[in-house]
C-alpha positions in Angstrom: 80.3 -186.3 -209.8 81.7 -183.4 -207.8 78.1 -181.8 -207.8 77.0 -185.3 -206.5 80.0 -185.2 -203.6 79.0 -181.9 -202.6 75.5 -182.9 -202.0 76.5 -185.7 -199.6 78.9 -183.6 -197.6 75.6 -181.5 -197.0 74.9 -180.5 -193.1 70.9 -181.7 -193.0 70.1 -179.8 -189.8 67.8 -181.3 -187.4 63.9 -181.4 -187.5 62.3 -178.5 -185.8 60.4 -180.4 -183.2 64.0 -181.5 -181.7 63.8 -179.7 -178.0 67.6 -179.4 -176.8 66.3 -178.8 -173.2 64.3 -182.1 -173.4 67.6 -184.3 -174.3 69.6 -182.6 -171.7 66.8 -183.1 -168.9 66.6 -186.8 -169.9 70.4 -186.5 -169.4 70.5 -184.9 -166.2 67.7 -187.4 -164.5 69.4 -190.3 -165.6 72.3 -189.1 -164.2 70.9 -187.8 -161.0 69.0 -191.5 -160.6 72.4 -192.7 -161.1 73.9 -190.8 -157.9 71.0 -191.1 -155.8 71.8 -195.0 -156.0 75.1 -194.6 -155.1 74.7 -192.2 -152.5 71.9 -194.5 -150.9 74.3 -197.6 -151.2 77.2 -195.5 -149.8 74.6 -194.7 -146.7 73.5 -198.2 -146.3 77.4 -199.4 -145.8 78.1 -196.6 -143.7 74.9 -197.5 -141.6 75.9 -201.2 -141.3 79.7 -200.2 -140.2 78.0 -198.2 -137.5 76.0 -201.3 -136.5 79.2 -203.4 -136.2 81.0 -201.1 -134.5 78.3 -200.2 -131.6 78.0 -204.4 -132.0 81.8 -204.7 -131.5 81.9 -202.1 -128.8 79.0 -203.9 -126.6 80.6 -207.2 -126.5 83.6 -205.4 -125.4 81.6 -203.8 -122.4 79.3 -207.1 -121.6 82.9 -208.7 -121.6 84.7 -206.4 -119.3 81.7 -206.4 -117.4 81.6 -210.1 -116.8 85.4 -210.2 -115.8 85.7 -207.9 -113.3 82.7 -206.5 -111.7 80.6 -210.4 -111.9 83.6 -212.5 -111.0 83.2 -213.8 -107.4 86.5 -213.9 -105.9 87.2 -216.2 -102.5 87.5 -213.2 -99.5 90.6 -212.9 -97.9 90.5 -214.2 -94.2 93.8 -212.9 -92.0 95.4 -212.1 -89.0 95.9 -208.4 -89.1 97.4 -207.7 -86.1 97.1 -208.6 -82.1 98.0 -206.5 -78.9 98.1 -208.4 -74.9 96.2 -207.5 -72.0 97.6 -210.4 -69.7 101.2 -211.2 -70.4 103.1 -214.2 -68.3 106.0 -215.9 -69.5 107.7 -218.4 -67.7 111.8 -219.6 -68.1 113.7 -221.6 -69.9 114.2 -224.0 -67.1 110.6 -224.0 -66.2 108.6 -223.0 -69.7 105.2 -222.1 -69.9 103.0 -219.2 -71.0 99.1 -217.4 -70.0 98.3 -214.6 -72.1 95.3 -212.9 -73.3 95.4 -211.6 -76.6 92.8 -209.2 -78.5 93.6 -210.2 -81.8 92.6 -208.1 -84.9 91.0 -210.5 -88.0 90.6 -208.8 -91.3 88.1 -210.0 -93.9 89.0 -208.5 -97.5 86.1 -208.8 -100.1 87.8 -207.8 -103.2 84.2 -208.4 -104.9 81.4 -205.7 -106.1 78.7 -207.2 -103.5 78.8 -207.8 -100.6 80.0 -211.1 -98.3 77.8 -212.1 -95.3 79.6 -215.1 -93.7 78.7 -217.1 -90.7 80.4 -217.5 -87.0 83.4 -219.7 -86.6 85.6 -220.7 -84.2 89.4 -219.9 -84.7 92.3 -221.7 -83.0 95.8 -220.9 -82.1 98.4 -223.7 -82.3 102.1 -224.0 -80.2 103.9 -226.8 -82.5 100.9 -228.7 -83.4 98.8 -228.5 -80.0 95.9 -226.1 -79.5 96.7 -223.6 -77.2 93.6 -221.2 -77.4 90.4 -220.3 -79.2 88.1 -217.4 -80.1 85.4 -216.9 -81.9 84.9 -215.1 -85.1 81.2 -213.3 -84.8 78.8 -213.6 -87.9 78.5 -210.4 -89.8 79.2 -208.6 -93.3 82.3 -207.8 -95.3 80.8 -204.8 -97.3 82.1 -204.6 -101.4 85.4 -204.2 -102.1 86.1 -203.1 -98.6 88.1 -205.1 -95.3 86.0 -206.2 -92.2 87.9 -205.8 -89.5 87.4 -207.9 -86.0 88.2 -208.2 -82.5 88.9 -211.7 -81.0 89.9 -212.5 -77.5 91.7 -215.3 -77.0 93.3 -216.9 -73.9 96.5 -218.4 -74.6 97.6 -221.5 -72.2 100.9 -223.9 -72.2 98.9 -226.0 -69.5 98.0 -228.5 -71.7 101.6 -229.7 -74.1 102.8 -232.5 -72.8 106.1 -231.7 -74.1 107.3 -227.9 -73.5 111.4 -229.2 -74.4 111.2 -226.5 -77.8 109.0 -224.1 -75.4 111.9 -223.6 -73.4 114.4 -223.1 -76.8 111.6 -220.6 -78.1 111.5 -218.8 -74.5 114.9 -218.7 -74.6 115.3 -217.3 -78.1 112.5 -214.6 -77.3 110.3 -215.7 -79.7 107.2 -217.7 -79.6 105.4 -218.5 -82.4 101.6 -219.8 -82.9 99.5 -221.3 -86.0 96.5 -219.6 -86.3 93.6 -221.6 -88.1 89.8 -221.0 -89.3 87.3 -221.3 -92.0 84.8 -219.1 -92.7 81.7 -219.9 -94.7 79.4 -217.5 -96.0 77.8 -216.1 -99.1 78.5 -212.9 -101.6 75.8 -211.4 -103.1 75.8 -209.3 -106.5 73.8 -206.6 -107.4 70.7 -208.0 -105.0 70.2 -210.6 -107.5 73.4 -213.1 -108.0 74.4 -215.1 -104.8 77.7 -217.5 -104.4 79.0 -219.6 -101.2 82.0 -219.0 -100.6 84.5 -220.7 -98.0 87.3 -218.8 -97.2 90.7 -220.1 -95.0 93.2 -218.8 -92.4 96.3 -220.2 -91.8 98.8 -217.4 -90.4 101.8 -218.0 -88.8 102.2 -215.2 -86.0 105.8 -214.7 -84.5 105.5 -212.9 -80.5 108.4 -211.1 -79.3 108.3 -212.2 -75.5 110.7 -209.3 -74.3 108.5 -206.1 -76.2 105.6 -208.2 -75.9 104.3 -207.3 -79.6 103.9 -209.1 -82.6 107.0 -209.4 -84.7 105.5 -211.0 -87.9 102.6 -212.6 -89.4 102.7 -214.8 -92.2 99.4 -215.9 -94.5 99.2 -218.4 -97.1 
């Protein structure tokens, strides 16, 4: 029985035709086939993350685009400033006032085109009545620049039928007038995009009657 033990714990080596380089080269292409699929699904992931990130970062341009440089914002439409070539002021006790004012209009186009806007007619108010009138001239605002105009305009009292708070304002040295207008026009983006646009003044514009300067001017 021991004999019999002996022969079963016999090593039988292995047939001659096995080739060791054979089973480790079926080895080593099964693992290499193994990697190459992970490599190319690894690339594949990597290539879509790329896509979703350049996706990700074009909407973000398109969308900064659209809010700022395609927004058409209304112009801005103002009384900048005004100077006097004729300058009579009459008294308290016998109120009235001729002047001659070159006032200065500003037109601020905030936008990336530019704003072509029609003529209009501006008029200056003393509590309520028309006083005076000038007109604004048809031209361009160019982009995100301010247009900036010279109006005459003859002021007159000759025509309030009540000049009772003329004489308080004379006699308080300040003289305030409404200034009113609308301009119409149209801004145009990159050659191709056009919007109307209607843009309003309404300034309030406070004369000093003893410097004879303008003291303040108030825009809504």
């Amino acid at each position: 029985m021991a004999e019999n033990r002996a022969q079963d714990q016999q090593v039988h080596p292995l047939p001659k035709s096995y080739n060791y380089n054979d089973a480790y080269a079926v080895h080593d292409q099964e693992s290499g086939t193994a990697q190459s699929k992970e490599f190319r699904k690894k690339k594949r992931v990597k290539c879509l993350a790329y896509i979703l990130a350049f996706a990700v970062f074009q909407t973000g341009i398109i969308l900064i685009f659209a809010l700022t440089v395609m927004k058409i914002r209304t112009p801005k439409f103002r009384v900048r400033n005004a100077t006097f070539e004729n300058f009579d002021v009459g008294t308290p006790a016998n109120p009235s006032f001729n002047l001659r004012m070159n006032a200065e209009i500003g037109v601020k186009n905030a936008n990336f085109g530019t704003f072509k806007f029609e003529s209009a007619p501006i008029v200056f108010l003393y509590d309520g009545s028309p006083v005076g009138q000038g007109i604004v001239p048809a031209t361009q605002a160019g982009w995100r620049t301010t247009k900036k105009l010279n109006v005459v305009v003859d002021l007159s009292s000759g025509i309030l039928a009540n000049k009772t708070q003329l004489g308080n304002d004379i006699s308080s040295g300040i003289l305030e007038l409404n200034a009113l207008s609308s301009l119409t026009g149209k801004v145009r983006l990159t050659f191709v995009f056009k919007k109307k646009k209607t843009t309003n003044m309404n300034c309030t514009v406070a004369i000093g009657l003893t410097d004879r300067t303008i003291r303040e001017i108030n825009c809504q």
